[in-house]
Residue, then its C-alpha position, 0 to 999 in steps of 0.5 A: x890773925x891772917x897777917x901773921x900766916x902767909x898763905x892766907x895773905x897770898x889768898x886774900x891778895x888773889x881773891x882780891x885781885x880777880x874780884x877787881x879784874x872780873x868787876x873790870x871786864x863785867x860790871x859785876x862778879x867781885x863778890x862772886x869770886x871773893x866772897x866763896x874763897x874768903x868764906x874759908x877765912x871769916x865769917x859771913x857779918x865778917x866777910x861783907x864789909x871787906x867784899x863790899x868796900x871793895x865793890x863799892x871802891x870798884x863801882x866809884x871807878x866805874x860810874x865814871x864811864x858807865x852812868x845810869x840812863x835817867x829812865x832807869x833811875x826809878x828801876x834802880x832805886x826800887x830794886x835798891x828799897x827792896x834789898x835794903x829791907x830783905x838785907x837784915x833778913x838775910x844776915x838773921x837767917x844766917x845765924x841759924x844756918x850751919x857753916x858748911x851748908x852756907x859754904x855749899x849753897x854760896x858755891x852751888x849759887x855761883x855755879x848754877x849762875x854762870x852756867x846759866x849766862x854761859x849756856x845764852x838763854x833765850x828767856x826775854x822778860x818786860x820789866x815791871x815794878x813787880x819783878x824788880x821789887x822780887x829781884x832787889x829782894x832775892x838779892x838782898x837776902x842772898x846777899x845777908x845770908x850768903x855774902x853775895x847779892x849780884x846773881x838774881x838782879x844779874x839774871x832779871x836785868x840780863x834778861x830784860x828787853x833793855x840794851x846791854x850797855x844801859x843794863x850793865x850800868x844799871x847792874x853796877x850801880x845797883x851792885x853798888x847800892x846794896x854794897x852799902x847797905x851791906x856793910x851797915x847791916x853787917x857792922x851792926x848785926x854782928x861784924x864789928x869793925x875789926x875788918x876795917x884793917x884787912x882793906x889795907x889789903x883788899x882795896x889796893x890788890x882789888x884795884x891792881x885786879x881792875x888795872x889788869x882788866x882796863x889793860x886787857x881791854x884796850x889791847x882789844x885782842x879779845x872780842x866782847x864774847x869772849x871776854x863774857x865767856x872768859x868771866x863765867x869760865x873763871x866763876x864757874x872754875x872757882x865755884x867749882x874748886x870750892x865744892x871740891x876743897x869742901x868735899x875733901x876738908x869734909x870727908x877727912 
């Protein structure tokens, strides 16, 4: 049990933590920081639950001040169809893979994703119901193999011609849909309802996370680029320290 290891706990808690402070600043980005550290302590069907209730806790602060226009409402619920069919799809396909290929390529997503947002492409696409049942896909498979599902909907709707605020409520919500979806499928195919005990945990540290991201925020000391900049440093650093820890707990 990780309550009776201390270390563990501390880990738990800090993933948690960032996870609610990235969420805060972003919109999306929880899973992405927790589930590549958490990946060390459960198994994936494990692990969604945990992670997800705390994106969904997340999402409900959130949709408070970020509520989706109405036009978007259909884009919203295709992309939501089609990651809730890919989700189960996902989470098969995961049995088969070895754990610390899972480990890597989850890592190796997070990284490529925030380089790729970090470096200001350019790419500007029209929306279409044809790339939005592609990216509800691509997530809702990344999400069942890998644990997170935020990357390929976050790189198509930060690179449509749409608005950044309408974007960002759009990605949150959509983050929180698939969150749900998540825990269902992962309950049902292999993860039980053991996790149920470790959100005594994560929500509240999640929570805290997202406090200290409200206080930033109204300090209005950091411009919104920099606090963009900032998230994707912090996604890259910690994929970058999982690859790392996995090649030396490898290589021993």
């Amino acid at each position: 049990m990780i309550f009776e290891n201390l270390p563990l706990i501390c880990l738990f808690i800090f993933a948690a933590v960032l996870g609610g402070f990235i969420r805060r600043l972003s919109g999306f980005g929880g899973a992405l920081i927790m589930t590549p550290l958490l990946m060390w302590m459960f198994p994936i069907p494990f692990l969604i639950p945990i992670v997800m209730c705390s994106e969904i806790f997340g999402g409900v602060l959130l949709s408070r001040q970020w509520k989706v226009h109405a036009e978007d409402r259909p884009q919203l619920w295709f992309m939501l169809f089609f990651a809730a069919v890919f989700l189960p799809i996902g989470i098969w396909l995961a049995r088969f893979i070895p754990l610390v290929i899972l480990k890597l390529s989850t890592s190796a997503v997070v990284m490529f994703f925030a380089s790729y947002l970090l470096l200001k492409p350019h790419v500007r696409l029209n929306s279409s119901n044809a790339l939005d049942g592609l990216a509800g896909s691509l997530s809702g498979l990344l999400l069942g193999s890998c644990g997170i599902g935020g990357p390929p909907a976050a790189l198509y709707l930060n690179s449509i011609n749409k608005a950044f605020d309408r974007t960002r409520s759009l990605l949150s919500q959509f983050i929180s849909g698939i969150s749900v979806f998540a825990i269902i499928a992962a309950s049902s195919m292999g993860g039980g309802l053991d996790w149920f005990a470790y959100l005594l945990l994560a929500i509240p540290s999640y929570w805290l996370g997202m406090i200290l991201a409200k206080r930033v925020l109204e300090a209005h000391t950091v411009s919104d680029n920099a606090l963009k900049r900032l998230c994707l440093l912090l996604l890259i650093a910690n994929a970058g320290f999982n690859l790392l820890f996995l090649f030396i707990f490898e290589s021993i």
